[in-house]
C-alpha positions in Angstrom: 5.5 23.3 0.9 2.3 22.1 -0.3 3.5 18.7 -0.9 4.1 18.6 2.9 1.1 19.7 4.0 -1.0 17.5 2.0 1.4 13.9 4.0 0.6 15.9 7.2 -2.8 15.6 6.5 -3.2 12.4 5.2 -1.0 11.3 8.6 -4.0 13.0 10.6 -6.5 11.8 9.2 -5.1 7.8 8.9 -4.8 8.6 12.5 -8.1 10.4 13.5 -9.8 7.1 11.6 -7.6 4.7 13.5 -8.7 6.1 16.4 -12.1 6.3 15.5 -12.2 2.5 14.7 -10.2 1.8 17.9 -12.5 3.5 20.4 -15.2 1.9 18.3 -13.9 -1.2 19.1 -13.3 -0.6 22.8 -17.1 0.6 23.0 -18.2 -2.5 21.5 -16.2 -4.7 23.4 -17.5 -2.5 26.5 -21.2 -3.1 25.4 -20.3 -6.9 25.0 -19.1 -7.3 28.7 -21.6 -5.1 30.4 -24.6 -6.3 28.1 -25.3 -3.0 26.6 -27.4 -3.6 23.1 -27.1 0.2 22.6 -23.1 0.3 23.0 -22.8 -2.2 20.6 -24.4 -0.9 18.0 -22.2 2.5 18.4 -19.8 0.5 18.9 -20.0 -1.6 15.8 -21.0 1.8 14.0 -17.9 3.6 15.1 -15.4 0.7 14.1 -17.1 0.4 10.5 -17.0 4.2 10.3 -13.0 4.6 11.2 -12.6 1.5 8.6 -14.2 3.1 6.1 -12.8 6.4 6.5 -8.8 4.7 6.4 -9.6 2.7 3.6 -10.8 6.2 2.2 -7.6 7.6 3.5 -5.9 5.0 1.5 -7.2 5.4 -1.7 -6.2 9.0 -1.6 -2.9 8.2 -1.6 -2.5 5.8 -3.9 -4.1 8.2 -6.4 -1.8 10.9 -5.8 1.2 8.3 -6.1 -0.8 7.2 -9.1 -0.9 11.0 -10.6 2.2 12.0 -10.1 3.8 9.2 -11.5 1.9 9.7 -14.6 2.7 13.5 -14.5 6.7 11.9 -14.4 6.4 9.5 -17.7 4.4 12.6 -19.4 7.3 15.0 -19.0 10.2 12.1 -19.6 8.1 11.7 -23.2 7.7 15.5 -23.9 11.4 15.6 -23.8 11.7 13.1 -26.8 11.9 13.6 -30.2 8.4 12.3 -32.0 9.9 9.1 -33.3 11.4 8.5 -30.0 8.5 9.1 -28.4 6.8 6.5 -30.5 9.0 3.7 -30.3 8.7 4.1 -26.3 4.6 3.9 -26.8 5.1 1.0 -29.2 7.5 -0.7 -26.5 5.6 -0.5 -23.9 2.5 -1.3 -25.8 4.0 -4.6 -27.0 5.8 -5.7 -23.4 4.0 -3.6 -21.2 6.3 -2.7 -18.2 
């Protein structure tokens, strides 16, 4: 259930900074075409925000793809023997994946 929640928020949040950088963009284009130094500057402030907070967004992500797949080799490994176990290390030491 947890698992669930956690995609449901990173979904809301990818989308909450999408939007953020969108309307960003629509207020500086608005500040562009009505000559509005001030709109700009929110605008351009907004877009770099809702960019920074999706590339934030996707970061996350990849770290929990990157933690649970390392939580998945652990447990294949724990069920091996110890000389098992070391000729996978040694394997994948020598020719990587």
């Amino acid at each position: 259930m947890t698992e669930r929640l956690r995609k449901l928020d990173l979904r809301n949040s990818q989308s909450a900074a999408l939007g953020v950088g969108a309307g960003g963009l629509l207020a500086l284009v608005l500040g562009l075409v009505l000559g509005s130094k001030l709109l700009r500057l929110v605008g351009l402030v907004a877009a770099a925000a809702g960019g920074g907070l999706y590339a934030r967004g996707r970061a996350a992500e990849r770290s929990e793809k990157i933690e649970q797949a390392q939580e998945k080799i652990r447990s294949e490994l724990d069920e091996l023997d110890p000389l098992a176990r070391a000729q996978v290390l040694e394997g994948l030491a020598t020719n990587g994946l």
